[in-house]
C-alpha positions in Angstrom: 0.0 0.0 0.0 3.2 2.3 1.1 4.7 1.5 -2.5 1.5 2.5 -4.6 1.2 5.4 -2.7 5.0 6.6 -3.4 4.9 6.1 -6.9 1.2 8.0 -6.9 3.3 10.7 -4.8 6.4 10.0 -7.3 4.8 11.1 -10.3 2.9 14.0 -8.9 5.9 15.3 -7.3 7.7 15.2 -10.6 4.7 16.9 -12.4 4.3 13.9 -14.9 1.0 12.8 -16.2 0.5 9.4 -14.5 0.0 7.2 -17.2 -3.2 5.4 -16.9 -1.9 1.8 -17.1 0.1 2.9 -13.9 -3.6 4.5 -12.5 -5.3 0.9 -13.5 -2.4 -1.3 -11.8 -2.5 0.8 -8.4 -6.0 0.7 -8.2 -6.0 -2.8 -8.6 -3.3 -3.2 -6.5 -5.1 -1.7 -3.7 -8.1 -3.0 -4.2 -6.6 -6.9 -4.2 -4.2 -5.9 -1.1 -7.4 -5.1 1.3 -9.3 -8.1 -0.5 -6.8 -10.6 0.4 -6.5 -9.1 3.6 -9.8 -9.3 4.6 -10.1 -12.9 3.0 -7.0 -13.9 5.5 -8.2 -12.1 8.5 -12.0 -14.0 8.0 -9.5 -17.4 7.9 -7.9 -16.3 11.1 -11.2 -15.4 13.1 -12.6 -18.3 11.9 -15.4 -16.0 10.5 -17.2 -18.0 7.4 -19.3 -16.2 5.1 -22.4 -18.2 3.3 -21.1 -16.7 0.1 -17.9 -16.9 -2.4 -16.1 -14.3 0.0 -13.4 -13.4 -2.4 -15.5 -12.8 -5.3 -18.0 -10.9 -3.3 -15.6 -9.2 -1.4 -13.6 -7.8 -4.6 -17.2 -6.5 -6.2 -18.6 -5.0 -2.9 -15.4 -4.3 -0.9 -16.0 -0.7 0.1 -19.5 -1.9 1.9 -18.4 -5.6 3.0 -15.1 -4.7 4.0 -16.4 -2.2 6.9 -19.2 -4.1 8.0 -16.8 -7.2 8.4 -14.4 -5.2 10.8 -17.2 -3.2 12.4 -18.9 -6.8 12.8 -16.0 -8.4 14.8 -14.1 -5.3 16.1 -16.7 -3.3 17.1 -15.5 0.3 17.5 -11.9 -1.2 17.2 -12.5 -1.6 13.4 -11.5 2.4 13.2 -7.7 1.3 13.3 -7.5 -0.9 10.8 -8.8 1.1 8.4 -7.1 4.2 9.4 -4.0 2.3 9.2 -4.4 1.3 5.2 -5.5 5.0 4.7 -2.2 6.6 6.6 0.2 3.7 4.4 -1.3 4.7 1.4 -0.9 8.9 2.1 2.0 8.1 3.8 3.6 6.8 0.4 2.4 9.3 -1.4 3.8 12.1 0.6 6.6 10.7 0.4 6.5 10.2 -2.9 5.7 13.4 -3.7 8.5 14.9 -2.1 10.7 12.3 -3.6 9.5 13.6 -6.7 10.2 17.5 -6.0 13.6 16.8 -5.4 14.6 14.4 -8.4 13.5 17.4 -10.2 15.3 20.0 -8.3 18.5 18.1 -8.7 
């Protein structure tokens, strides 16, 4: 999530259109990053879904993903998904400054 997030930041920072292969891969990236996640974390609770939870989780992860943690963390469910949020602009900070000085140079 760090990496996407630098090379988001990376490309802004050096004022380069991001190409959109590179948009389509990080996206994907992230969005198969939290899926697997989640799919492992279910594993580890022993949580089991009546449903395909990969699939479904992949389609509707925005909406199942939260209700999962809020369903066995309760309130705790905030850090987790703070924590993905902060790696991802984390990495892009840091990418973007990355960025302003390979151009300054």
């Amino acid at each position: 999530m760090f990496l996407v997030g630098f090379i988001e930041g990376l490309y802004q920072g050096m004022g380069i259109g991001i190409d959109p292969n590179v948009q389509l891969w990080a996206g994907l990236t992230i969005q198969f990053g939290i899926v697997f996640w989640l799919h492992r974390d279910m594993r580890l609770r022993r949580y089991h879904p009546a449903f395909d939870s990969r699939t479904f989780l992949f389609c509707a992860w925005p909406l199942v993903g939260p209700y999962y943690l809020f369903r066995t963390r309760g309130r705790m469910a905030l850090v987790p998904m703070a924590g993905f949020v902060a790696l991802v602009v984390a990495g892009g900070v840091f990418g973007f400054f990355a960025g302003m000085i390979a151009i300054a140079s």
